[in-house]
C-alpha positions, 0 to 999 in steps of 0.5 A: 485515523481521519485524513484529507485528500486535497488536490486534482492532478497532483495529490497531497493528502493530510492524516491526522495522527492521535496520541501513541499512532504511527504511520510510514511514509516512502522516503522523500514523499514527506511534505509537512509534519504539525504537533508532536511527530517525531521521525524515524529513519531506522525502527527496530524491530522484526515489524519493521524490518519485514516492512523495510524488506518488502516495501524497499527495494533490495539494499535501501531504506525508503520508509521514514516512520512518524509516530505522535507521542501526545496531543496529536499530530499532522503529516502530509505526503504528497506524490511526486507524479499525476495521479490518484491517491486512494485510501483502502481500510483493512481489517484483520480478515482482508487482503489486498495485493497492490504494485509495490511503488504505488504505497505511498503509506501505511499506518502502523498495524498493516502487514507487507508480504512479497509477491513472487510471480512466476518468471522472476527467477529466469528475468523474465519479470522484474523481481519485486513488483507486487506485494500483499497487503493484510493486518488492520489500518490504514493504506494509502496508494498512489495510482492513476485514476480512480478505484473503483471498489464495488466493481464486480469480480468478473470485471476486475479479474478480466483487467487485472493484468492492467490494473496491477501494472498501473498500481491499482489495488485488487481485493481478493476473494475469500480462500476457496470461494467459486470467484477466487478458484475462476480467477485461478483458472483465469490467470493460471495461478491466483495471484492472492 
């Protein structure tokens, strides 16, 4: 899936589509669709269905899937506020967990799961904030900034906090890893 950043303060990004992919959009941040796309407010299926619980808020329908059916096809976002869009490539191996609203889109493949942080239940947290992305494809967030993935651990685990309340993806570290266990004791509780 090749795609085009174009822009500096506010971002618009164009992803070419080949024949038979898909990509969801968050409602309202369409901004052109070329070649043969067609749209759907309402896909079925439990894939779908999982996306639509995680990524909307609870009682909305904000993703629109776009899905090329031959020869082709173009669709552009754009975001409606100043920032950065980032694209991130996962494969099957690999987990992200990102703010929620920073998902501007994803491409057919890409799994959502909610994050649960502790203080939800008692209100002390907004409920619904972050989210795991896995599975393979492509995602492409909206933050402030720049993302800077080689980053070392020790610095992205000491900015974490920052980093996910401004949007900004944070690639977690293998299950059991010596990073992934100093980032638990760090942050009392991992939020991979």
């Amino acid at each position: 899936m090749k795609h085009r950043i174009i822009g500096d303060t506010i971002q618009t990004i164009a992803i070419e589509l080949a024949p038979e992919e898909s990509i969801f959009g968050r409602l309202g941040s369409l901004l052109f669709v070329k070649g043969a796309v067609r749209s759907d407010s309402n896909p079925e299926g439990p894939y779908w269905a999982t996306i639509r619980e995680t990524v909307a808020p609870p009682g909305t329908n904000p993703i629109i899937v776009y899905h090329c059916e031959s020869g082709g096809g173009l669709v552009g976002f754009s975001t409606q506020t100043p920032g950065r869009i980032h694209q991130l490539s996962l494969d099957q191996s690999q987990r992200v967990v990102v703010k929620r609203d920073s998902i501007l889109a994803a491409s057919e493949g890409i799994m959502c799961d909610r994050l649960h942080l502790p203080g939800e239940d008692s209100g002390d947290v907004p409920p619904h904030l972050f989210v795991t992305l896995s599975g393979s494809g492509h995602v492409y967030l909206h933050g402030p900034g720049n993302h800077h993935p080689h980053q070392p651990l020790a610095q992205r685990a000491s900015m974490a906090g920052l980093k996910a309340e401004r949007g900004f993806p944070l690639r977690c570290p293998p299950r059991n890893s010596p990073d992934r266990v100093a980032l638990a004791a760090r942050s009392a509780g991992s939020a991979c």
